[in-house]
Structure formats: structure tokens, C-alpha cells
C-alpha positions, -999 to +999 in steps of 0.1 A: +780+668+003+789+706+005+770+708+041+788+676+053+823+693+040+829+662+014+832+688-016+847+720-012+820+738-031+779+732-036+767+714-064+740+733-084+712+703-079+713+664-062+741+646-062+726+612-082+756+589-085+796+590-080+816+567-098+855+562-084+880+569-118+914+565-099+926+561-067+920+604-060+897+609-093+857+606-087+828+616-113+800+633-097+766+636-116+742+663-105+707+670-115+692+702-115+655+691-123+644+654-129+667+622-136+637+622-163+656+654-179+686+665-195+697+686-167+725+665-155+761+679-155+792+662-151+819+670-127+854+656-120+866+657-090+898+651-069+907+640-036+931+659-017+952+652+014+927+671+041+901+645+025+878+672+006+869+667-028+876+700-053+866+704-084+893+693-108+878+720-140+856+747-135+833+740-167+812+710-160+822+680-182+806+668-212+777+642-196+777+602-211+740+600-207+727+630-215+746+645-246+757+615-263+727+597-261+707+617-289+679+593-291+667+580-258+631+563-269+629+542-300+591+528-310+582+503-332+563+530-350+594+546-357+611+518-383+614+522-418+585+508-443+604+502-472+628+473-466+660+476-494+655+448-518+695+439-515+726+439-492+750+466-488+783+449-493+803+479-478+786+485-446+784+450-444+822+453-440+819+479-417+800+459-393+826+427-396+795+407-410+799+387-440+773+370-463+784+335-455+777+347-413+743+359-426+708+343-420+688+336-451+660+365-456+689+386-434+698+417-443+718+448-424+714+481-442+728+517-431+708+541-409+706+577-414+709+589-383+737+575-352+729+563-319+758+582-303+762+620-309+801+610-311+824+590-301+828+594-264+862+590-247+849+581-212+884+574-198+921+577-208+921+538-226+891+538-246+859+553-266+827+547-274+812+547-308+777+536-317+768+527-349+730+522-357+711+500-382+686+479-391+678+444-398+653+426-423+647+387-412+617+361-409+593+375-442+587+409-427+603+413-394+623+446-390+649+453-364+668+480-353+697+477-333+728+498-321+761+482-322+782+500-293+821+498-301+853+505-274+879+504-301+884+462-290+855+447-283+811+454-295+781+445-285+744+445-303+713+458-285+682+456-298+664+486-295+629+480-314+614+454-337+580+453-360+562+421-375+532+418-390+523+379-393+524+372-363+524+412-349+547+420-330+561+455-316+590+460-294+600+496-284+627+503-257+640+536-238+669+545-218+646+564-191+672+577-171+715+575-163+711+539-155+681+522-166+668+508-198+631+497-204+622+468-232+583+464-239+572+438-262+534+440-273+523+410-294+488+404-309+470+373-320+435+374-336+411+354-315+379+357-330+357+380-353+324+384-371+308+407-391+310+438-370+337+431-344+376+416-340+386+399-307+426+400-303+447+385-270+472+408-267+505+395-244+528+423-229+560+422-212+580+449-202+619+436-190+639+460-168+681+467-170+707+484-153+734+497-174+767+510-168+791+533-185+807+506-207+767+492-219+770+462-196+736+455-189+722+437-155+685+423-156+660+442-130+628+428-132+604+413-156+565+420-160+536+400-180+506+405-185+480+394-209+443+411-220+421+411-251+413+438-272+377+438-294+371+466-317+332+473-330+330+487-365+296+501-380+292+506-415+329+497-420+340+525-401+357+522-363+333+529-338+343+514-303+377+492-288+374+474-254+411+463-238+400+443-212+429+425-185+421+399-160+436+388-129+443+352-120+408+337-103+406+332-068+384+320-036+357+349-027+323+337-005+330+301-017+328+318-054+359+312-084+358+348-092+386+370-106+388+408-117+389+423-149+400+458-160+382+476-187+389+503-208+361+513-235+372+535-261+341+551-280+345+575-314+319+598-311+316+632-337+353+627-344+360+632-308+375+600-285+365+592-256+378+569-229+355+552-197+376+528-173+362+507-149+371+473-127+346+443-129+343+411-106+332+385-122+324+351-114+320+318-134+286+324-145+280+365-140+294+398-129+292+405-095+299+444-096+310+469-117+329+500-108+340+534-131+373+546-121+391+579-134+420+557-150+438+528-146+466+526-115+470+494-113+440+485-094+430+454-111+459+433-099+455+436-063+416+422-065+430+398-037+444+423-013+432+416+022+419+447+033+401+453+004+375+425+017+360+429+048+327+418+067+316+454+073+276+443+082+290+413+101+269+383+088+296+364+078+302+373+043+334+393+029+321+425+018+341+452-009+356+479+008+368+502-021+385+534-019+376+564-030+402+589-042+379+618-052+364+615-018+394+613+003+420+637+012+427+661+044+395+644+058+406+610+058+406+576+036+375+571+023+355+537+015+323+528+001+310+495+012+295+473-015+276+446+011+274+412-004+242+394-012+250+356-004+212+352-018+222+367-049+256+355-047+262+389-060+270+426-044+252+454-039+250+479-070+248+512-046+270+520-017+258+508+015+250+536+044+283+520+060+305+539+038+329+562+053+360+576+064+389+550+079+364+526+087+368+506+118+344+472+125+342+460+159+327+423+158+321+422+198+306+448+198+287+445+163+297+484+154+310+500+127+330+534+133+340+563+109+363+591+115+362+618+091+384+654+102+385+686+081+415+700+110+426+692+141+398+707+162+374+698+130+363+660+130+332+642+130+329+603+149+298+582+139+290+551+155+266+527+135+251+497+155+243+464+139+217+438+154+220+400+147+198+405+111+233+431+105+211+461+102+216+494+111+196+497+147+212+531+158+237+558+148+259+576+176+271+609+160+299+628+176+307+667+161+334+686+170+340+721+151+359+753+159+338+781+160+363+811+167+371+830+199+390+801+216+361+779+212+349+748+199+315+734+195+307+700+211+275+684+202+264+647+206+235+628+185+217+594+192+196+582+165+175+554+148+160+546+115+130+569+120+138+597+143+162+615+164+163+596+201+187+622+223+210+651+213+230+680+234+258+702+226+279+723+248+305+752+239+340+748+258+374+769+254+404+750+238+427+762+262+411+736+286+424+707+260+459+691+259+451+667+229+419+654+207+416+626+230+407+651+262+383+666+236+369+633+228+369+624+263+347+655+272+320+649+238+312+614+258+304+630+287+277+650+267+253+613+264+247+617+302 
């Protein structure tokens, strides 16, 4: 804003949102670090005639989000145990409720603490005030909720909620200056026996805008579902499984669909966590896969580029992505080849693995291109014949070898031995691009 002369001096971090107070009064918030933070500052501003915004007082203003806002991330965890046996007639009052308004099993008692650092004047009319407390309905349900107040007019959030029969746990968050996070876990016991508990655990997790005034504007909404077994031994918590599938679809003529597991093992009072993404069809699993942690991989099992007939025999193979091996050199993919025999996949990596793989069906070949710089990258070639094996490997190598010069060096090859190689030295200078350098390597087969 400062660079495009809009403000007559340079805000100390990015300029997040501006909201219009008058006609020739605007609020700028600016963040130092993170909207994640409480780095933001508050600035009024006016317009003058020459059209540049100066700042109306020096010190930055006290910030709505930020400082009044005390407690930003309210668990379920976090409610009271001990539910007061009666009503509190006074604050009762102080909330405008009255017994006869009042559910039966309903009861509102005083919290200790208040949502609102103090009542915040954020314009000339009217204040905010929020008043917290709690809420005792349905046997053993707990709420908590905030009541925010403008002097004429308030409205009831609920901020977090715990049941036990049947459990449920809501938690909510005001992540940042404008957005407000709900998440409602509930669990339902499925099965059990002598050494293990099944539950089917349902999550959804409901998005909102807010504004200034606690108007609230739905975002988005997310569900999903997943079960949950823990293993005891000897009475005593050994091992829990949270396992989440995907909805099944059409692979190789197969109902299959993913599933997402994450094992949890207590071992010498230590925990320790193992992820990994099955396929699974009606009758068996069709491949298993350990990944560092969960990123949302298991809900894009139907992606289209994640199935492709690498070997060309008319089956969808897995092309998987490998983040520890990719990087500066490229995207990298193991290829797990399907087995239509087997109607399963291959449990080890097929030898057409590699970097941003391309498959040429006219010509039956499969090219990788791996780099480690710009003068630095290695081409194979892998030919397939009409049983979609591997008949021959073309290896191109290009590496910079210092002085101005690079090392060119071509490689033909079947399964047994090594049928033609050359290499040749040339000076980059004589390049314009990697596709003059790539033009040259082919030369080197003649």
C-alpha cells in the first residue's frame, strides 16, 4: 500500500483486511508474523483530499481479534466434571432466562473465567460484552457457550459440548481474524470381545466466517467416518487401530475401495505410531503401503493419474508417489503392476519405477527423467514387447564435469548384458538449451 502511495507511511507487516468505518475512516489490520499469531495491530486511518490514507493515531489501536479474544481454542476436554446439583437463580437473571423458559434436566451456571477480555467498543454506537457459561441438559450432556452482548441485541454460540451415553465431543476455535472451526467427534461401540473394542467413530468438522459484530456465514462442511479397535492384554492397553475408508469404486472390473490405517502400539511405556493406505477388495487386500503420516491420501484412491497401464497389458496399474524419493530430481513413482491372475498387485516395486514417468502405448515404451541440475539429468528408455516385458533399456547420462564441460554418454542394454555404449566430452558453450544437449546424446547411438 505504502509502494503504491495508498498510505502515507509503511505498515510494519501485510496488510490482511480493511474494513470502511465512515465515509473517510478505514481500519487496517497488519500482521507481522502469521494470521495464526497474535501479531496483528490495528490502525485507523483517514482519507484525505489528495486521496492518501494517514494514520489517524500514532499508537496502533487496541486489535478485536487478538486482545479481546483471551480464549481462542475451547476442547471438550476442557469442561467441568462436576455438574452443580441446582440452579443459580441470580445469574439466571443475568442471562434473561427464567425457570419457566428452561428445559427439564436444564441448567445454566456461572463460569469463572469470560470469553471477552472486556467489553469492546468497536465503534461510536455500541460494545461488545461476552459473557461465558455452561449448560447441563440430556442426563449428562455439558455445554459451554458464550453469550456475545451489543448493549440491544445477543446471541449464543456454542463453543464445546461432552456426552458420555451416547459420546460425544465437540471442540471449536477461532483460528484466525475471520474464521471459526466446529469439530464434532462422536463414538458408538460396534463390537467387542474379550481382548478388543470396535467403535465407528463419525467426524464432522463445519467451517464459518465471522465478522466484527459475531455474524457468522457457513464455509464449508466435512464428514467423514472410521472405526477405532483397541487390543488390551492382561487388562492393560496395548494397541488402537483408527482405520477410515473411502467410498468403493470400479478398479480392473474389481469393487475395491481404500482404507487408511493408523496403528498405535504401547511398547516399554513408549508409543509408537505406523500409517499406512490399504486397497482392498470384496474378498482380500490387494496392496498395502506404509506412509510417514497421513495427508490426506486415502480420499483421492480414485484420482486418475494415480492409475495407469505402465506395462501396457491392459490392466490399470498403481502409480504412487514417493515423497522421500522426490525432490530437485524430479517426481518420483513406484509402479505396483497388477496381477489380473491374482486379481491382486505386486508387493515390490516394479523395475518401471521412476522419475516423471512417461508411457508411450505406440511405441510400447516407458520413459523416466530424473535431473540433479540443469546440465545434470539422466533419460532411460525401457521397451516393452507384447508379453509387457522389459526387452531393452536405452540410458541416456548427462553430467557436468568442470572446465566448461559436460559428459555425454549413451547405453543400450538387455536383460543379460550390455549391447552398445559410447560417451563423448563436449564444451557447454556449444549449447543454447537441454534440448540441443539432448539432441547431440542421440547422435552418440550411431
Amino acid at each position: 500500500m505504502y509502494k503504491n502511495k495508498i498510505t502515507a507511511q509503511p505498515f510494519p507487516g501485510e496488510v490482511i483486511r480493511v474494513d470502511q468505518k465512515a465515509p473517510h475512516i478505514f481500519w487496517v489490520y497488519c500482521d507481522e508474523k502469521s494470521r495464526l499469531s497474535s501479531h496483528v495491530t490495528l490502525y485507523e486511518m483517514t482519507l484525505k483530499d489528495s486521496g492518501i490514507l494517514f494514520i489517524k493515531q500514532p499508537k496502533p489501536l487496541k486489535n478485536f481479534f487478538y486482545d479481546c479474544i483471551q480464549q481462542k481454542t475451547v476442547r471438550a476436554t476442557d469442561l467441568p466434571q462436576i455438574i452443580p446439583p441446582a440452579n443459580d437463580d441470580d445469574f439466571l437473571g443475568l442471562l434473561g432466562i427464567s425457570k419457566d423458559t428452561l428445559a427439564p434436566n436444564t441448567y445454566y451456571w456461572r463460569a469463572e473465567q469470560q470469553f471477552l477480555g472486556r467489553s469492546f467498543v468497536y465503534d461510536s454506537l455500541q460494545y461488545l460484552e461476552g459473557l461465558l457459561y455452561y449448560r447441563h441438559s440430556n442426563g449428562d450432556q455439558c455445554d459451554q457457550w458464550v453469550r456475545i452482548d451489543n448493549g440491544k441485541t445477543s446471541k449464543d454460540i456454542l463453543l464445546a459440548s461432552r456426552a458420555d451415553d451416547p459420546e460425544v465431543r465437540i471442540s471449536s476455535s477461532f483460528c484466525n481474524d475471520s474464521t471459526f472451526v466446529r469439530t464434532q467427534v462422536s463414538r458408538e461401540l460396534q463390537s467387542e470381545g474379550s481382548q478388543y473394542t470396535t467403535y465407528e467413530i463419525d467426524s464432522t468438522q463445519i467451517r464459518f466466517h465471522y465478522t466484527t459484530k459475531f455474524d457468522f456465514l457457513l464455509v464449508d462442511e466435512a464428514k467423514y467416518s472410521y472405526t477405532q479397535t483397541q487390543w488390551t492384554h492382561e487388562n492393560q492397553w496395548v494397541q488402537t487401530i483408527d482405520a477410515v475408508d473411502t467410498k468403493p469404486f470400479k478398479l480392473n472390473g474389481l469393487n475395491v475401495l481404500g482404507r487408511f490405517e493408523k496403528v498405535r502400539d504401547l511398547k516399554q511405556s513408549r508409543t509408537y505410531f505406523q500409517y499406512s493406505v490399504i486397497l482392498i477388495s470384496t474378498l482380500k487386500s490387494l496392496i498395502t503401503l506404509e506412509v510417514p503420516e497421513f495427508q490426506g491420501t486415502i480420499f483421492d484412491w480414485e484420482v486418475t493419474d494415480r492409475w495407469v497401464d505402465v506395462n501396457l497389458d491392459g490392466y490399470l496399474d498403481l502409480q504412487w508417489y514417493d515423497p522421500n524419493a522426490s525432490g530437485s530430481a524430479g517426481s518420483y513413482y513406484q509402479i505396483y503392476l497388477y496381477q489380473p491372475l491374482l486379481q491382486t498387485f505386486s508387493v515390490k516395486p516394479s523395475e518401471l519405477s521412476g522419475y516423471d514417468l512417461q508411457v508411450n502405448a505406440k511405441q510400447r515404451t516407458v520413459t523416466s527423467f530424473g535431473k540433479s541440475g540443469y546440465y545434470s539429468f539422466q533419460i532411460n528408455i525401457m521397451h516393452l514387447n507384447a508379453k509387457s516385458q522389459i526387452v531393452l533399456t536405452e540410458t541416456y547420462r548427462c553430467k557436468e564435469i568442470g572446465q566448461g564441460k559436460l559428459q555425454l554418454r549413451y547405453q543400450k542394454q538387455n536383460a543379460k548384458k550390455i549391447l552398445y555404449q559410447k560417451s563423448k566430452e563436449v564444451l557447454i558453450e556449444n549449447f543454447s538449451n537441454r534440448e540441443s544437449i539432448e539432441q547431440e546424446m542421440v547422435r552418440l547411438k550411431s
